[in-house]
KEKE-3310 file (N, C-alpha, C; in steps of 0.2 Angstrom, whole numbers, plus 5000, padded with zeros to 4 digits):
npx = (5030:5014:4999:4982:4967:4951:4937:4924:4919:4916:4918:4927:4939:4943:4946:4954:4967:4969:4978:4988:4995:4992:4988:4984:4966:4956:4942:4926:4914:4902:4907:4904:4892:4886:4891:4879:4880:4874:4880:4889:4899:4903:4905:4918:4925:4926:4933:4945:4948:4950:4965:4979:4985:4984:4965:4957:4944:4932:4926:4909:4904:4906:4909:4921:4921:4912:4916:4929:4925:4918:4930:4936:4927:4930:4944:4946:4942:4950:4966:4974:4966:4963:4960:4951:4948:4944:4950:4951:4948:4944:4944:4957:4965:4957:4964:4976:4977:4974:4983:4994:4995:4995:4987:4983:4980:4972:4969:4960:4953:4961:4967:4975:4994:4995:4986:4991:5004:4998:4992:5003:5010:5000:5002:4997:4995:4994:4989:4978:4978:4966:4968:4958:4949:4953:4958:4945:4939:4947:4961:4977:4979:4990:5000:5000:5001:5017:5022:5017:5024:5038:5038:5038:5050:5057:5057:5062:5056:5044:5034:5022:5013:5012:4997:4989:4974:4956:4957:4959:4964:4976:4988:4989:4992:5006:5010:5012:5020:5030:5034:5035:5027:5019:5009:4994:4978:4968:4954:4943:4943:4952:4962:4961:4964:4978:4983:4983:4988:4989:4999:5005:4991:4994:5004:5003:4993:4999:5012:5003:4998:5007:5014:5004:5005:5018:5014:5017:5015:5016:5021:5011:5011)
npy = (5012:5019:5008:5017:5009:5013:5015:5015:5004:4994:4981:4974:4984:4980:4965:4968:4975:4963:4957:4964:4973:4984:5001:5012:5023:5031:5041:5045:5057:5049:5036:5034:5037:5022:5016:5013:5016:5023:5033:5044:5049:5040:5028:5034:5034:5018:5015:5019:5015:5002:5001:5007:5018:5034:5040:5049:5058:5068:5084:5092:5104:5121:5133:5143:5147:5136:5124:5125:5123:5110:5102:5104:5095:5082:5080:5078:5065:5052:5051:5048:5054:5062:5076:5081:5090:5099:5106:5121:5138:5141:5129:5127:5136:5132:5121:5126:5133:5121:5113:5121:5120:5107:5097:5082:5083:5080:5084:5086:5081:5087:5091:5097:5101:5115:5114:5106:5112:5122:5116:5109:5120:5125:5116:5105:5088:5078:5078:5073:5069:5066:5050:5042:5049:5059:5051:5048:5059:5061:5065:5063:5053:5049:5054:5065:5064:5061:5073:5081:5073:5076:5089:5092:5086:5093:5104:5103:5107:5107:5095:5089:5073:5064:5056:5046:5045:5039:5027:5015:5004:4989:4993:5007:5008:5000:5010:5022:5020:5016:5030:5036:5040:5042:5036:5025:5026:5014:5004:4993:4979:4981:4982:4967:4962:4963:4954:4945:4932:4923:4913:4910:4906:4894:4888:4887:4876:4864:4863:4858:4846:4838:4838:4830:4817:4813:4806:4812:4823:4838:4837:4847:4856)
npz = (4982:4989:4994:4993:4996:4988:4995:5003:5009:5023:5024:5013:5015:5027:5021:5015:5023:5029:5023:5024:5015:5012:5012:5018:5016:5005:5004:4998:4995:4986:4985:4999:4999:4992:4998:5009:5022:5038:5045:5044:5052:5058:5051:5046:5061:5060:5049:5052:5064:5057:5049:5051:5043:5031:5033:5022:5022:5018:5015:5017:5011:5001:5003:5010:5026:5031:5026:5032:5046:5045:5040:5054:5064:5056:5059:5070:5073:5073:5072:5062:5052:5036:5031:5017:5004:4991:4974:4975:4974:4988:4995:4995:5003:5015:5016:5019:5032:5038:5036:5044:5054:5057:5051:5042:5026:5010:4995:4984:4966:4956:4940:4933:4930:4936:4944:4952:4958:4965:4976:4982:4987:4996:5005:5005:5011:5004:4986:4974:4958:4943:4934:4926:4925:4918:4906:4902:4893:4883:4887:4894:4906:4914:4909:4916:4929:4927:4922:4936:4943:4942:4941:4956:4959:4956:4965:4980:4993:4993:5000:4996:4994:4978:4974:4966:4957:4954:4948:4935:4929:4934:4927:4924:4938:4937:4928:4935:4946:4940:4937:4947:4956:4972:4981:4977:4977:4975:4968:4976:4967:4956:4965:4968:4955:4952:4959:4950:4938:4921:4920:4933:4938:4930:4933:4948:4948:4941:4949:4960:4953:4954:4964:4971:4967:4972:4984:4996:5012:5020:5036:5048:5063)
capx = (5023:5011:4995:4976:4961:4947:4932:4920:4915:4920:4917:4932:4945:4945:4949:4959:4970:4973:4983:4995:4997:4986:4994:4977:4961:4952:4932:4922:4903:4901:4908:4900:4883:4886:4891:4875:4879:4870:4881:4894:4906:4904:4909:4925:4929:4928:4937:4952:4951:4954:4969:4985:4988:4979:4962:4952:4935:4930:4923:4902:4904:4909:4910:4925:4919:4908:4921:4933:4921:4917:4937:4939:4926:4934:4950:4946:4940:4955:4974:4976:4963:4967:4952:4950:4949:4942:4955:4949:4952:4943:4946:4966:4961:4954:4972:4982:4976:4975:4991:4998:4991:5001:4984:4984:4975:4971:4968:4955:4949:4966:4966:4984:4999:4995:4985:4996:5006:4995:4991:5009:5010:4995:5005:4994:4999:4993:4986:4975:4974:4961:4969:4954:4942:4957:4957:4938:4937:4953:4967:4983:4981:4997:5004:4999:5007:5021:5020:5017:5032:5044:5039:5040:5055:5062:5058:5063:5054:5037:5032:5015:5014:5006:4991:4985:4968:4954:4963:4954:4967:4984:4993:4986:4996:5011:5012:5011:5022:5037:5035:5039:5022:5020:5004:4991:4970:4965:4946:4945:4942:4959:4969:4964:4969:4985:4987:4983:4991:4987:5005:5004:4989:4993:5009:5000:4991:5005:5015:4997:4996:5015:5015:5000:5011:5024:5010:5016:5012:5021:5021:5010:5010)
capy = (5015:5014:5010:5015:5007:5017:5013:5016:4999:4991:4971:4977:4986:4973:4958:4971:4974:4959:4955:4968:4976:4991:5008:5019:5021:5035:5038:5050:5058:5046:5030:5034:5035:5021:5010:5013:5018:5031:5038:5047:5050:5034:5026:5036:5029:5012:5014:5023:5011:4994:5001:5012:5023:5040:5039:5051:5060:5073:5090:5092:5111:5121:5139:5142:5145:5131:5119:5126:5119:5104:5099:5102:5089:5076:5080:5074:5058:5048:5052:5047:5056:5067:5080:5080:5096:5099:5112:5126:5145:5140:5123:5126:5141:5128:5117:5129:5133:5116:5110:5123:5116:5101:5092:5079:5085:5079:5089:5081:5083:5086:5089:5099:5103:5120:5116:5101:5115:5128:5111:5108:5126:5126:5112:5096:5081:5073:5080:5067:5068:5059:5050:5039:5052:5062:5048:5048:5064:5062:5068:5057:5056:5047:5060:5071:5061:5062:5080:5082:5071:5079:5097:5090:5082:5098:5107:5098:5110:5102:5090:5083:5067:5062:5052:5044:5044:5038:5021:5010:4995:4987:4997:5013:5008:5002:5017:5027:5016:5019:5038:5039:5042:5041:5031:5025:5024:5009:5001:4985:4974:4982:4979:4960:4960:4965:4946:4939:4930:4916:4910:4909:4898:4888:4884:4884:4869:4860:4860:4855:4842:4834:4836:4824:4811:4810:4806:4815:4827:4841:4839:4851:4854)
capz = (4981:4994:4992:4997:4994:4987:4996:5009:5011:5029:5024:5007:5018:5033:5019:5011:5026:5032:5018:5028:5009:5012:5017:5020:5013:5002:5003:4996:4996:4980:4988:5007:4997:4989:5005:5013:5031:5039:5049:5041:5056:5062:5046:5044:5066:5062:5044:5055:5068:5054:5046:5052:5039:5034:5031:5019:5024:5012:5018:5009:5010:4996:5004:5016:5033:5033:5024:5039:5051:5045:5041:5060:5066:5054:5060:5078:5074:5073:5072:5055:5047:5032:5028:5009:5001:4983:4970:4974:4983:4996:4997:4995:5010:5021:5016:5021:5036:5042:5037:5047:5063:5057:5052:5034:5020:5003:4988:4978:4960:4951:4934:4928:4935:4938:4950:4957:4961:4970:4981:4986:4990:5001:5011:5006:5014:4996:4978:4969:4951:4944:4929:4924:4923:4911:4899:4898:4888:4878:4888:4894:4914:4915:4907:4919:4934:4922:4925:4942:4949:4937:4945:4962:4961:4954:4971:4985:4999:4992:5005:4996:4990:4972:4975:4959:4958:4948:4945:4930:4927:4934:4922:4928:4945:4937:4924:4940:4949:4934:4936:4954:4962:4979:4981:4972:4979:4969:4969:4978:4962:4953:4968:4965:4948:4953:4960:4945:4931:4921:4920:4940:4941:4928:4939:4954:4948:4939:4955:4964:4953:4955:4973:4971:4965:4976:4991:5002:5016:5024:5044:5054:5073)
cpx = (5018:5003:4989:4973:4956:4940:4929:4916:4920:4922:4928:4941:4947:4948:4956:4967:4971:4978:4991:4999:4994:4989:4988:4969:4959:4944:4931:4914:4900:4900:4904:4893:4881:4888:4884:4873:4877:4873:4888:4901:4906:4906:4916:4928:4931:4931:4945:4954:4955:4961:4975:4987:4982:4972:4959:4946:4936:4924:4916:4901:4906:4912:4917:4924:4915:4912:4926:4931:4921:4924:4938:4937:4929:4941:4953:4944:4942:4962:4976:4971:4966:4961:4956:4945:4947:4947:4953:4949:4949:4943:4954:4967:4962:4963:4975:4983:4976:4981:4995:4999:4992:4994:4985:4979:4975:4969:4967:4953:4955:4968:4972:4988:5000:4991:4987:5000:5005:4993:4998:5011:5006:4998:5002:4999:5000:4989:4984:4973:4972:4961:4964:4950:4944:4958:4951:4936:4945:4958:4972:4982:4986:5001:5003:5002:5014:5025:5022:5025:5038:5044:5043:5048:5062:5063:5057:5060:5047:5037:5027:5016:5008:5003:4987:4977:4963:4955:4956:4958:4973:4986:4992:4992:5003:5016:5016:5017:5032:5039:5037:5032:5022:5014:4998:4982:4968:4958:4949:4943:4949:4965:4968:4965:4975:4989:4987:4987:4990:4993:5006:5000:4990:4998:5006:4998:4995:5011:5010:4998:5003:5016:5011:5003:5014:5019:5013:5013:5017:5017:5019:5010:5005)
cpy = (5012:5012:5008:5010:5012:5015:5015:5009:4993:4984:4972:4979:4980:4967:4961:4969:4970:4957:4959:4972:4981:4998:5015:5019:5030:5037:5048:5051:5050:5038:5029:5033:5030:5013:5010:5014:5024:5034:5040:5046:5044:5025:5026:5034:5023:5011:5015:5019:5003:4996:5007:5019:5029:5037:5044:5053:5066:5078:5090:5099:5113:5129:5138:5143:5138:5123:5118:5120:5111:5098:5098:5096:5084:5077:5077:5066:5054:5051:5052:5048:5061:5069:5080:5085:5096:5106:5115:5132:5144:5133:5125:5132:5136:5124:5120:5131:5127:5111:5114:5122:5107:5094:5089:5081:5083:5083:5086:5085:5088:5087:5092:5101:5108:5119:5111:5107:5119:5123:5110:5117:5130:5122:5105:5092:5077:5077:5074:5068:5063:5057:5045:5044:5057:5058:5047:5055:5064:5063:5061:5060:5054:5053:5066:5069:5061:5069:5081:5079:5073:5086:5097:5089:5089:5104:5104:5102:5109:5095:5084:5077:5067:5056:5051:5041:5040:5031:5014:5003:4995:4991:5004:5013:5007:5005:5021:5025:5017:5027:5040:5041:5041:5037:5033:5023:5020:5006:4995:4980:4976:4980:4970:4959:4962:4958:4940:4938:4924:4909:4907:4904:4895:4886:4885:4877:4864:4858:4858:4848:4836:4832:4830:4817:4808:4807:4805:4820:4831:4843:4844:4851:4858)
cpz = (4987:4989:4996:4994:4993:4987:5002:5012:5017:5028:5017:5012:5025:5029:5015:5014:5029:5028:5019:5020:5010:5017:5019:5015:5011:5002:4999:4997:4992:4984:4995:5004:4996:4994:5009:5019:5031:5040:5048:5045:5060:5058:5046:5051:5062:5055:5049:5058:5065:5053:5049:5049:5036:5029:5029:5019:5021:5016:5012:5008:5003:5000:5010:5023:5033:5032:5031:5046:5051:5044:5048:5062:5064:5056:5067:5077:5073:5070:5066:5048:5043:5029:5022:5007:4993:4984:4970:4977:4987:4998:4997:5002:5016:5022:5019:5027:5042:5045:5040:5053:5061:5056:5043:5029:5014:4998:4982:4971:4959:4945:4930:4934:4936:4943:4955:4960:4965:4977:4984:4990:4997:5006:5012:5005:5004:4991:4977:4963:4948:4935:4926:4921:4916:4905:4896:4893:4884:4878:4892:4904:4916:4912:4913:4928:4934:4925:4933:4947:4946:4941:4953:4964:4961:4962:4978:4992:4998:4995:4999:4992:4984:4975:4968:4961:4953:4944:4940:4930:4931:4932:4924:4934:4945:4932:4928:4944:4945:4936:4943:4960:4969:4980:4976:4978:4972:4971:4971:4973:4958:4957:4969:4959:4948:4955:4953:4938:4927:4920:4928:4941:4938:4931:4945:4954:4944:4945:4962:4964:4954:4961:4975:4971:4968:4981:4996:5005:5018:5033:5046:5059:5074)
residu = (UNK:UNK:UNK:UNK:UNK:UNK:UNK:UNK:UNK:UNK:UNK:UNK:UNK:UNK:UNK:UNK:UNK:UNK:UNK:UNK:UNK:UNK:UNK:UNK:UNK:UNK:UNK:UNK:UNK:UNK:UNK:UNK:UNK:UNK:UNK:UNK:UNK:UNK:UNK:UNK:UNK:UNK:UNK:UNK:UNK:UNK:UNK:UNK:UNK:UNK:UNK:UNK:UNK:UNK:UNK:UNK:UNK:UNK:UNK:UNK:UNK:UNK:UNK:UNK:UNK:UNK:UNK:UNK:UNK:UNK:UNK:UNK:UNK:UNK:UNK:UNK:UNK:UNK:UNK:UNK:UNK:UNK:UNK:UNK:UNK:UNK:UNK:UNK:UNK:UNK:UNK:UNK:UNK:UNK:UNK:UNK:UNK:UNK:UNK:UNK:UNK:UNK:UNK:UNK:UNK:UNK:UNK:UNK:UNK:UNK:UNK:UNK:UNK:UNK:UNK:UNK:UNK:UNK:UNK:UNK:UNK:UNK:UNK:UNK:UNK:UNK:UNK:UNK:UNK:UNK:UNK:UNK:UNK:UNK:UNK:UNK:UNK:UNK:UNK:UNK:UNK:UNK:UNK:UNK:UNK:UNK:UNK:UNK:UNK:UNK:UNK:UNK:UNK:UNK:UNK:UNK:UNK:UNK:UNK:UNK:UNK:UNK:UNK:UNK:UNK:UNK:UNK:UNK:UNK:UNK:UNK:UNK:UNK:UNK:UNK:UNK:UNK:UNK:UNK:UNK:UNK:UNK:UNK:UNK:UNK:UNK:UNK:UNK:UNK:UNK:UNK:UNK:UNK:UNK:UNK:UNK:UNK:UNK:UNK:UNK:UNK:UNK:UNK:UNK:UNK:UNK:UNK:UNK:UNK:UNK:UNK:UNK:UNK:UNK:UNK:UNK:UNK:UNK:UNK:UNK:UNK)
# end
């Protein structure tokens, strides 16, 4: 599984990605507002330029000629951008058109596998359904990952990768992670709960305190 980060914040993904665990980033209108910078395309450079893998800019249009446009701009602005597309006929329109011309698309705001499948059809690089927001009203969005990689799997000329979205806890990621998804956009505070265990630090500091003991040192140059 790979996985993004889901943020727009440069100080986050820089500490992120030095850890060499980080396979792309995510952002949105939500999170870009929510970072503070003014300048929108000048945000999503120096996100492209930290990390390798694709990153995520979200079209603000909703109509299709205007959305068309503004996926192009984002498309020139590093190698590894992937325009981000809301589920819709004109957002799967604008998909399908870009992914034709060989560029990476995401296919955001996910909610059934009906429309996981009109997004693989349109030829997104990635779908992201958003199983956080599916269990805030009562529905199972694991289940819906569930779903999705089961369809997939069934027709092998679907390209798109599941993108699990949304992601509330750990568990979220190794639910997801059990079912076959392809990566996961996690918040930069879940993907440090994923280092943690209390059985870990309390042997951490157990073989702290023993090494203590012995007094010694290990040799650097």
């Amino acid at each position: 599984m790979k996985f993004f980060v889901d943020t727009a914040d440069l100080s986050d993904i820089k500490e992120l990605a030095a850890t060499g665990l980080l396979d792309g980033v995510t952002t949105n209108p939500s999170l870009v507002a929510k970072s503070g910078h003014s300048n929108f395309i000048e945000l999503i450079r120096e996100i492209a330029a930290i990390v390798e893998g694709p990153v995520s800019a979200e079209v603000a249009s909703t109509a299709f000629e205007p959305m068309m446009a503004e996926a192009r701009t984002l498309s020139k602005i590093a190698d590894n951008i992937a325009v981000k597309v809301p589920l819709t006929p004109a957002g799967l329109k604008v998909c399908k058109a870009l992914s034709e011309d060989g560029i990476m698309v995401n296919v955001t705001l996910c909610f059934s596998a009906a429309q996981a499948i009109l997004a693989a059809k349109a030829g997104a690089s990635f779908v992201s359904p958003f199983v956080g927001r599916l269990d805030d009203i009562g529905q199972s969005g694991m289940e819906l990952i569930s779903d999705i990689c089961s369809i997939y799997a069934a027709y092998p000329d679907f390209s798109t990768e599941v993108l699990v979205a949304s992601v509330r806890s750990p568990m979220h990621v190794v639910e997801a992670a059990k079912m076959g998804a392809d990566v996961a956009t996690i918040p930069p505070n879940v993907i440090r709960q994923l280092f943690g265990h209390p059985l870990t630090d309390k042997g951490l500091a157990q073989f702290v305190e023993d090494w203590k003991k012995t007094g010694q040192t290990i040799p650097v140059s």
